[in-house]
N, C-alpha and C positions, 0 to 999 in steps of 0.2 A: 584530616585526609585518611582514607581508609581504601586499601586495598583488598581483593578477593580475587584468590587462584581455583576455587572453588563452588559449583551451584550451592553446594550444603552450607557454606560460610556467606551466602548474598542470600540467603531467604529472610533471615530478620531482617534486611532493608527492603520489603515486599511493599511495603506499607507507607514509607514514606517515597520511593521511588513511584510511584504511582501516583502516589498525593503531589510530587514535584511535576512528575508530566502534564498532568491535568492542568496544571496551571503555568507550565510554562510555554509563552505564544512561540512557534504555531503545536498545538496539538496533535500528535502524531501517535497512529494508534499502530504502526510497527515497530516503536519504541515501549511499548507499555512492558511492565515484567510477564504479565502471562504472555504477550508472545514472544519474550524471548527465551521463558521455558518448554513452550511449545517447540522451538526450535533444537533448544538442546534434548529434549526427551525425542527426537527422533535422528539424532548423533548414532552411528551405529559408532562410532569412536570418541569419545567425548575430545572437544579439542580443550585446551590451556585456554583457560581463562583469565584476561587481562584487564580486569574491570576494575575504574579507578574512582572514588565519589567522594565530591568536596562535600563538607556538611562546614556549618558557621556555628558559631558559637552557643548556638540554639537547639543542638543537630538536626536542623532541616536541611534539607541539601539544594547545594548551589550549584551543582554539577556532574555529570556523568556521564564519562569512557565506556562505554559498551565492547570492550575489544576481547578479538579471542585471536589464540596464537596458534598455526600449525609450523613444523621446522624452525624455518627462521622467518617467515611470515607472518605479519598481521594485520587482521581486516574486523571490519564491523564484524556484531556476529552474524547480524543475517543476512540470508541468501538471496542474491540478485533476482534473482529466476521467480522469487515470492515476494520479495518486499519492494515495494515500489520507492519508499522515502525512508534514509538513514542518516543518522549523523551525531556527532555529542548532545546530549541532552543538558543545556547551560543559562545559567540564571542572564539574562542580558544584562544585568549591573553587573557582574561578575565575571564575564567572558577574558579579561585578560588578566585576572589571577587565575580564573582556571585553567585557560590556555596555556600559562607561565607553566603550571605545576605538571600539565598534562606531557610537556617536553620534558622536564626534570626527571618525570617517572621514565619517560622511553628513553633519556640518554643511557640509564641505566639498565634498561633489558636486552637481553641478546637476540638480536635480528638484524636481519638484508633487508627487506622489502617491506614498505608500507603500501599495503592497498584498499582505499576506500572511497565504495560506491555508493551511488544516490543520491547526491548531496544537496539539497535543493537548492536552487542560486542565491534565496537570501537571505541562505546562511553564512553567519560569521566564520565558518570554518574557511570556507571559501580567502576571508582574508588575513583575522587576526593569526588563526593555526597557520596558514599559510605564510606569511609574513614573516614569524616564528622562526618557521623549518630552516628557512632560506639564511636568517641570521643565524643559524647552525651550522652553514656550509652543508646542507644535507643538499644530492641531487632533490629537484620537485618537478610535478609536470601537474598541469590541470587540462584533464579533457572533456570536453562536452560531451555526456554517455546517452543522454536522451531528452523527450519532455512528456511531459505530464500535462494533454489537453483539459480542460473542465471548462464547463457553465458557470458564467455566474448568472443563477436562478430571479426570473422574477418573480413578480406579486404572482399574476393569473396566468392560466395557460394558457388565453389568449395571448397574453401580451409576450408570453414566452415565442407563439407561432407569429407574430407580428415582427418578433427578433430576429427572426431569421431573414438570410436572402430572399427577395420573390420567388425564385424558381425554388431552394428548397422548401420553402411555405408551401409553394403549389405541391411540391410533391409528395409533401407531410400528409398534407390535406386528402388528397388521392389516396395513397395506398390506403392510410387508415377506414376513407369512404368504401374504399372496394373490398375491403375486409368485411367490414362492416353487411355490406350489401351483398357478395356472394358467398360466405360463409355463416355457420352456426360456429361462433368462436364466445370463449373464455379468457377471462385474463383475471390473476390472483396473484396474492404478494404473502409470501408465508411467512411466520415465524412464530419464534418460542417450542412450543408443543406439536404444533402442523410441522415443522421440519422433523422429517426422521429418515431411517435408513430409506427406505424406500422413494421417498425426492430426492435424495441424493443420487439414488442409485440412475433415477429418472436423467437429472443435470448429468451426471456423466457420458451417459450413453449417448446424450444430445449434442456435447461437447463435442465426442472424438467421434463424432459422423459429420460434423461444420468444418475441420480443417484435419489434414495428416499431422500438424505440426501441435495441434491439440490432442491429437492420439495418441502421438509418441509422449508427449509431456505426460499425462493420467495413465499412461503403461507404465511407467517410469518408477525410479523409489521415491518419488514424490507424492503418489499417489495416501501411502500413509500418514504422511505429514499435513496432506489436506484433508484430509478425512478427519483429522485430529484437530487441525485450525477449525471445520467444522461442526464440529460436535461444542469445543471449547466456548468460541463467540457465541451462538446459540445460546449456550446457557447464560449470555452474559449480556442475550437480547441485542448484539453488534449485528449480527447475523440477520440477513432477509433473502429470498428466494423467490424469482417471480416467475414465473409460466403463463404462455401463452398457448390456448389450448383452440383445436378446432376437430370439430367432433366430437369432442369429450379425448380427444389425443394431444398430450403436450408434445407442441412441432418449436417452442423454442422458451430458453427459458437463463437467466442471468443472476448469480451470485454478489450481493452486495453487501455491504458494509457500513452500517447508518452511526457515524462517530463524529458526538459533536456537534456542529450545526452542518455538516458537510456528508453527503451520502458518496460512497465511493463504486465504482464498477470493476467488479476484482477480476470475474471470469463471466464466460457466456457460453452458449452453445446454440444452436437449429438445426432444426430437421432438412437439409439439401432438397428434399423431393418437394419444400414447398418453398424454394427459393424464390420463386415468381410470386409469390406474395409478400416478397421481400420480410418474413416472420420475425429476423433477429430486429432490423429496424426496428417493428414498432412494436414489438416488444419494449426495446429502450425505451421509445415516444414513451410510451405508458408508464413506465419506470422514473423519467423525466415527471411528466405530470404529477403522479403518487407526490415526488418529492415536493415537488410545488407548494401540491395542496398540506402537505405536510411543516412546512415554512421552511425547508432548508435556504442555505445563504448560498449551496455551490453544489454541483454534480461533477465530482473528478473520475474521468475515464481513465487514470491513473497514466502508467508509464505503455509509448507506444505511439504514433505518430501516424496509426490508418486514417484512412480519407474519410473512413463516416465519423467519426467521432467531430470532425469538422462540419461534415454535411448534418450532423444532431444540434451541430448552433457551438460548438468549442470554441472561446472567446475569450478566454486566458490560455495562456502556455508558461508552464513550470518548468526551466531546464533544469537538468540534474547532472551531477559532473563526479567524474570521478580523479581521487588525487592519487599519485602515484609518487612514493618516494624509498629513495636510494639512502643509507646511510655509506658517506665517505668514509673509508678506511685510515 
């Protein structure tokens, strides 16, 4: 067992903390370490870090607490508002010796409140931890925080348009025809080298002219942390960027994230003035298909519950839950 209060004392486990995520199901790329130095390098405070990693007698590791501490609070380290999926990173042979140890270490730290969001529902935290707490005499509560729409992807993109309801087939087919027929349009998927300052700069400008509540988000001090998530993945080929263009002008264009056999839709944006050609749709459509032809197994629209992500064919639902606990005095 090995404990770190420290970023500078968790970098020698770089390597096999990464080599454990990769392989252990499900794959979650807001768990890997580089983003959660991405996260702490944009700390204007660094918080207490609570990070706790079982290793076996091999030291490969069988487990790991991602926890950071402010006051007498402790949460995941990352932040709601960015990360769609969190939770212990735990060998599934293993979940109730690490579960055991993961209580052992918090009877002994000093805190009020546990708070942790994300969770995906079939996750063991959900019971084993939970199960735990409760034979601690700790207050616990579990609330249902959100879901997480996705695709599962088929073979062809016909048969993808075939998956759909009639009426949104029919209207799949429409917009995309009328695009097609009354405009001079483009549509491109960038990455590696083709992302640079200047598409970014393009996505954001497209973003906080699509909604207010996307404007205030990218005004925000977030702003740097995603400029920094974007530059990071990028170099590490996660990173894809697509635009839809008419006239040689991108009127809308969607941030994604190809990890694993699974493409994710992180962020989006469009141009309003071409709302009547419904741009952010089929933009996705296109985004969709890309994935298709690509062989992903899933398109997760991530965390969020709008009605298109429904009307694009969303046909799993991930809920995510967060747990909330008290320690008795």
């Amino acid at each position: 067992m090995s404990y770190f209060n420290t970023f500078e004392s968790l970098e020698h486990s770089k390597i096999l903390w990464n080599k454990f995520e990769k392989t252990t199901p499900p794959s979650n790329l807001f768990l890997t370490f580089e983003w959660f130095n991405l996260l702490l390098n944009n700390q204007a405070k660094l918080p207490k870090l609570n990070i706790m990693i079982l290793q076996n007698k091999e030291n490969d590791i069988d487990g790991i607490a991602p926890l950071i501490q402010r006051e007498k609070t402790i949460t995941f380290f990352g932040d709601s508002n960015i990360c769609d999926y969190q939770d212990f990173l735990v060998n599934p042979h293993k979940s109730s010796v690490f579960f055991t140890h993961l209580i052992n270490y918090l009877i002994k730290k000093n805190w009020e409140n546990i708070c942790l969001q994300d969770i995906p529902e079939n996750s063991e935290t959900l019971t084993i931890f939970v199960n735990l707490c409760k034979k601690n005499n700790w207050d616990i509560s579990v609330l249902e925080q959100n879901v997480c729409p996705e695709i599962r992807l088929t073979k062809t993109w016909e048969q993808y348009l075939l998956s759909l309801p009639k009426k949104q087939r029919h209207e799949a087919r429409r917009k995309i025809n009328n695009l097609i027929k009354t405009k001079n349009y483009s549509w491109e998927i960038l990455e590696g080298e083709k992302i640079n300052a200047e598409s970014l700069k393009i996505f954001l400008n497209l973003a906080k002219k699509s909604s207010d509540e996307k404007k205030a988000f990218f005004s925000s001090s977030y702003i740097n942390l995603f400029k920094q998530i974007f530059t990071k993945l990028n170099k590490n080929s996660i990173l894809k960027l697509a635009f839809l263009n008419i006239n040689g002008l991108p009127v809308a264009s969607n941030i994604m994230f190809d990890y694993k056999n699974k493409r994710m839709l992180y962020n989006s944006g469009f141009n309003p003035e071409f709302k009547n050609l419904s741009v952010g749709l089929i933009n996705t459509y296109f985004c969709i298909k890309d994935a298709i032809e690509k062989k992903f197994d899933s398109f997760d629209f991530l965390k969020g519950n709008e009605e298109y992500k429904f009307r694009l064919g969303a046909n799993k639902i991930t809920k995510v839950y967060t747990i909330n606990i008290t320690k008795n005095n």
